[in-house]
Every structure is written in C-alpha cells, then in structure tokens.
N, C-alpha and C positions, 0 to 999 in steps of 0.2 A: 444552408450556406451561413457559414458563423463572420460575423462583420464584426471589425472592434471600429472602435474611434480614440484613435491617437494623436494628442496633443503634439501640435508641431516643435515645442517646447523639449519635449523629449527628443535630445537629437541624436539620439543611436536610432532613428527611423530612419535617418535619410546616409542608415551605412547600405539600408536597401537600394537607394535611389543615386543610379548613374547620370549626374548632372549635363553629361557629352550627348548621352542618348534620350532624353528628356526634354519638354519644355522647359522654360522659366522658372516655371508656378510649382515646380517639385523640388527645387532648390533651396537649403535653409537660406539664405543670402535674400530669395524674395521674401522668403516667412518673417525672416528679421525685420527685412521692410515693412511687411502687412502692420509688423507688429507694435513698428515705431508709430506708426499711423494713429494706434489705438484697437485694431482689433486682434483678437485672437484667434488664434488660427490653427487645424489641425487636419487632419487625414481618414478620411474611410478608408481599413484594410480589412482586404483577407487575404489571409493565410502567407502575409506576409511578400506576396504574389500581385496582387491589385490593389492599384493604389486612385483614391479620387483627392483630392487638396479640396480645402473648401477655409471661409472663414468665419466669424460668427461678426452678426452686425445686432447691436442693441438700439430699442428708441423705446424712451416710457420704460413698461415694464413688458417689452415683449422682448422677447431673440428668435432671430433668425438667422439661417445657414443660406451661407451664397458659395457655391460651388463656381471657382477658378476654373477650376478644368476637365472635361468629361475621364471617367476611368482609364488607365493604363495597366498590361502587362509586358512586361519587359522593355520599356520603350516604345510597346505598338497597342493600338485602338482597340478595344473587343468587337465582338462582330455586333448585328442587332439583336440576335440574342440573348447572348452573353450578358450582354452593357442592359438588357430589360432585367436579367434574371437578378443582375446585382444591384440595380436600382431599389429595384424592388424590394431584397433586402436591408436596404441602408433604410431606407424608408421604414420598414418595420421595427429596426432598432431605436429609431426614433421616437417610434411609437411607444414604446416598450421601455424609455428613458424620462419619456416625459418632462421632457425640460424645454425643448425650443419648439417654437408654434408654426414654423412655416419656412419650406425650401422656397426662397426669391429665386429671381431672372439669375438667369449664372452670368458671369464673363462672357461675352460674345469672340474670344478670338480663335472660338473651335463650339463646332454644332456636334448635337449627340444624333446616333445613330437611332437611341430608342427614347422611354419617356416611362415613366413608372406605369401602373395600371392607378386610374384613374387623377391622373395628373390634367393640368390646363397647359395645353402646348401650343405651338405654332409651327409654322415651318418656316425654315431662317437657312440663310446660306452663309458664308466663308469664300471670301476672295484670296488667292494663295497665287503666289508665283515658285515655281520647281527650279532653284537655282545652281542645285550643286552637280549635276551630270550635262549642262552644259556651256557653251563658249559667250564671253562678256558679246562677242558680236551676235552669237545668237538670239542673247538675252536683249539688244538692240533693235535685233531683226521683229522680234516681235511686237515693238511697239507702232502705234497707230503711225502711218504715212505723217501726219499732223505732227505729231511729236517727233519723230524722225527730224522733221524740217525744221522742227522751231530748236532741237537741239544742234543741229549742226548750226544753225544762225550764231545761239550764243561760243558756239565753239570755233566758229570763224573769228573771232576777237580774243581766241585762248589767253592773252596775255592781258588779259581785262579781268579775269576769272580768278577767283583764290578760295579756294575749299578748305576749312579749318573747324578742328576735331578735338582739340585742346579743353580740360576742364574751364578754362576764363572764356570759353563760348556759352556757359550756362548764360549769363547775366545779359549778354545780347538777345538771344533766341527766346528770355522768357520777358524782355520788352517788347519783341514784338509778337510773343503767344498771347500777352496780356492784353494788349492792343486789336489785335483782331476780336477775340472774345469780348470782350467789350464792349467793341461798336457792333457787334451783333444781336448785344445784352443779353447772353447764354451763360452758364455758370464755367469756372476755369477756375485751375488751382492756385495755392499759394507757391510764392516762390521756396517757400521753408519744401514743401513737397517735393520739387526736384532738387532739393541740394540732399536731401534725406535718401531719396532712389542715388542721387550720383554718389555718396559718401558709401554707400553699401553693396551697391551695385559694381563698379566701376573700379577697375577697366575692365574685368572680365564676362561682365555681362547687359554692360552699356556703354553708349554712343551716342553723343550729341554732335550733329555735321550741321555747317553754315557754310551757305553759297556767299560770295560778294562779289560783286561785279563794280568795276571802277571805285573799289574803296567802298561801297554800299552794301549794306546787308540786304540781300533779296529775299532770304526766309532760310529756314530750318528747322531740321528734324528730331526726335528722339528716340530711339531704338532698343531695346531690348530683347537679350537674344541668347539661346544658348546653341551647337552646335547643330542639334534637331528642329529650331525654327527660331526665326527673326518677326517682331511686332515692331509694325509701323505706329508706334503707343502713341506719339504727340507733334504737331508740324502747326509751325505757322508761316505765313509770309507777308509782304506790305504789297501794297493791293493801291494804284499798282506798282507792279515791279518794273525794274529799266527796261530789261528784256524779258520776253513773254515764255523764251524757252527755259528760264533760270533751274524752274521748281521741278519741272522734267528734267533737268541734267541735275539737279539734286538728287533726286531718287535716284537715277542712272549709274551716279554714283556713289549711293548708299550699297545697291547692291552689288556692285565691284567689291565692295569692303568688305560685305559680309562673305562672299566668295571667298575671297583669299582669306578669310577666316572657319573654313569650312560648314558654312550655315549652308544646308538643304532646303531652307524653303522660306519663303519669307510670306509673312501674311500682312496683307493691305487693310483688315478687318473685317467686319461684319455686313451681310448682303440680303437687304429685303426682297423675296422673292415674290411681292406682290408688284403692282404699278404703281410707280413712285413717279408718274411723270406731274411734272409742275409741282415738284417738291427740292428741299433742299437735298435729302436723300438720292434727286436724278443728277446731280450734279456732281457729288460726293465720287457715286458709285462709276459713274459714266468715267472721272479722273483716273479711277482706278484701274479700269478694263481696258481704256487704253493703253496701259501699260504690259500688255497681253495676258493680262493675270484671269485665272481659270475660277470658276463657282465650285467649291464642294456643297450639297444639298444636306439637310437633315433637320435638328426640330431643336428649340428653345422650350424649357419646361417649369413649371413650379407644383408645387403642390401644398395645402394647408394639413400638416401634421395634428395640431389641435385646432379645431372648427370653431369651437365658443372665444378662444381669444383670436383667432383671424376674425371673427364676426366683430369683435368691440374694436379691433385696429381699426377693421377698413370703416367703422361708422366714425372712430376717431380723426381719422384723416380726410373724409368727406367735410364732417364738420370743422375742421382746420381752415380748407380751402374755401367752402364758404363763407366765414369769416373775411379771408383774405379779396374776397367777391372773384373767387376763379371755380373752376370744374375739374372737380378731379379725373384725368383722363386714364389712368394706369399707367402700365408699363410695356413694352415694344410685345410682349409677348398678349397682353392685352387688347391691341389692336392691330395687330396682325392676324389671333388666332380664327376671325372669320372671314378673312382675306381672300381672293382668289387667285391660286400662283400661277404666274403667267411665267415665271423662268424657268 
C-alpha cells in the first residue's frame, strides 16, 4: 500500500476533498486555522482515495504527529480492516522517513475503528446526536423528562429570552468561558484564539449562540461544523444561572440551527467508557446523555515511531514535573488503557 504525506500547504489536495460531505478537519479553512496557531499540518494519502489530516506539534527537539481525524474514503469511515491495514502503513512511512518520533493521543471528536499493530490504545467512545432525518420535536422528545421540564420552564417567560449569533457575541461568551475556567484553575484559551477560528472560520463553518434571559447572559456556545457533522468545541455558562433550564434550551437551539443548515449529526464529544462515577467526567458525560445523544464505541491510539528519542522525552518530561513537585500522570489514553469498560 503506497502512502504519501502531503503538506496541507499544497492546496490542489483539497480539489480531492468535498467540504459538504467531510468533517471540518479536511477543510483548507481549518488547515489555515491550525496553521495560524503555529502548527503545520498535512495529510496521509493514498491513491488519492484515503485521506487521514493530522498535524505536526514540536517541543525541544522532538516532533510529533497528532492525527485530527481517523481515515476517510469518499466522505465515509473504512471498515476495521481497512482503517488497520492503512494505519499500519502510515506508520511504516514513518519509519522509513525518519523525522518525527511518536503518533500522540489524536483529537477525541471521532474514535478509530482499529489501532496500528503494536500501538498503546484504550478504548474511548464518541457521543453523537442523528439530527438530519428527523423532526426539531423529535429531537425534544428525546431528551431527559428533567430537561423537557426545565426547558418548557424557561420557555413559559419566552419574552424574557433572546438568542444572539452575531460576531460582537464573541467578546461576551469569552468573558464568561474565561471565568468559568478559571475558578476551576484548568487551562483555557486566549481570546486572540477565537477571534483567529472566527476570522477564518466564519460564517460558513462557525457559530457562536448566547442565551439571555432578562437582559443577562446565561452562557454560550461555540460550534463548528460542516454539513457531515457539527462539534460542540467550546460553552461556557455563569453558575448560577437565572433559570436552570437556560443551557438545555441553548443546546435545543443550537441544534435547530444546525438543521435548517443541513448538519447530519452533531457530536457532544468524547466518552469514557470506563467508571467515572465521583468524577468530573460523570457529570460532563451524564449532561450530555440527557440530551438523548447515542455512544459510538472504538479505541484512542499512539504509537512511539523512534523508541531512543520517545525514551529521552518521556525522562525529560518526568524530570520537568518533578521539578515543579507534580506526577506526571499521562494522557487519557494513558489511563484508561487498563480500565475496565463498563459501557
């Protein structure tokens, strides 16, 4: 199986790639993004046919490839076959290139069906809602009894309510994403970061929505999307909020919006399929399921390409956090991979 690696940069690649039938992540629009960020970014193909997006992250003198998004042909998934036998050999051109030392944790808003031969994997799920074959009231009917009630609450005062989608929502919605994050002391982006996704992105493949209820901002989302699927990428809200049903009739009508924009599917994100109870993870996930949003099952992967410099990182980066008097714990694929799945 002959693999090249194409720089995203070359943009007669994406005369292959139908943005309508695609995620995001195959789009030059996101590449330009990546690429404003600071990274580079390019493609495993073959034959012109299968395409993987991935991008290159540097620290020190290492590089490594983080894969965006698991392989596509034509718009659709390979089977678990397929998706091992090509893994397998991206992996080996790698080998055979000698330049970068290790595939990282991919992007979480789609799990792969297979995992290279001898890779460190987990198994990891995908929360997704099916929105485009059917009715805004079915998409209601499916949410929890709880959320049913707490949204008709705030919707008994409709004339309390104002939903606004306008680019001068950025600078509200990332006062109070910076705010939440915060008081949690977790890491969150710079405001430069969403104006950089909204200058590039936007309108055609982003949306920023804020609830208000009596003149107050209650929270809000950030979305990106192309007509093959919709990410729930960023939300914050003030805590607490007026009404308790605010952030359920946000989403409610997030995906109205994405409907009558033709999006098929909207993904909630990423779903530990081990026990997360008494964690923030049960709480996360639990929000989301309510919203009658379904698990896709499958595995998060990495693999060390060069072994002698994955060996001198990972002592580098122990010795880092030592320093700082912490533990380096890994990454989700880390400590999940001897997990036991209960979903």
């Amino acid at each position: 199986m002959a693999i090249e690696i194409i720089d995203a940069k070359e943009q007669n690649i994406f005369v292959h790639l139908n943005s309508d039938e695609n995620p995001i992540f195959f789009t030059s629009e996101y590449h330009q993004f990546e690429q404003q960020n600071g990274y580079k970014t390019g493609f495993f193909v073959q034959d012109n046919q299968i395409f993987m997006p991935f991008r290159v992250y540097k620290k020190w003198m290492f590089i490594f490839i983080q894969i965006m998004y698991p392989p596509i042909k034509r718009g659709e998934r390979l089977n678990e076959v397929e998706e091992k036998e090509f893994l397998n050999a991206c992996v080996f051109k790698l080998k055979t290139q000698k330049k970068y030392h290790r595939i990282i944790q991919p992007f979480v808003w789609d799990v792969f069906n297979s995992f290279p031969d001898k890779a460190t994997y987990c198994h990891f799920g995908q929360l997704f809602s099916k929105i485009d074959d059917i009715t805004d009231q079915e998409v209601f009917d499916k949410f929890s009894p709880k959320y049913k009630n707490a949204i008709r609450k705030v919707l008994s005062n409709k004339e309390l309510v104002d939903l606004k989608e306008n680019s001068d929502e950025l600078i509200p919605f990332y006062e109070i994403y910076e705010k939440v994050h915060a008081k949690q002391g977790v890491y969150y982006d710079a405001l430069s970061h969403f104006e950089r996704m909204q200058k590039i992105l936007a309108p055609r493949y982003f949306n920023i929505l804020n609830l208000y209820y009596q003149n107050q901002l209650e929270g809000g989302a950030i979305v990106i999307y192309t007509k093959k699927e919709a990410y729930y990428l960023y939300g914050g809200a003030n805590n607490p909020t007026i009404q308790n049903g605010s952030i359920k009739l946000l989403q409610f009508e997030i995906i109205k919006k994405l409907k009558k924009n033709g999006v098929k599917k909207y993904i909630w994100g990423g779903c530990r399929l081990s026990d997360v109870s008494g964690t923030k993870q049960q709480g996360m996930q639990e929000f989301k399921l309510r919203f009658g949003s379904e698990i896709k099952k499958g595995y998060l992967w990495k693999i060390d390409i060069h072994k002698g410099y994955c060996f001198w990182y990972d002592l580098l980066i122990s010795f880092q956090h030592k320093l700082k008097g912490k533990t380096f714990i890994g990454d989700v694929i880390d400590y999940e991979k001897n997990r036991e799945v209960i979903i």
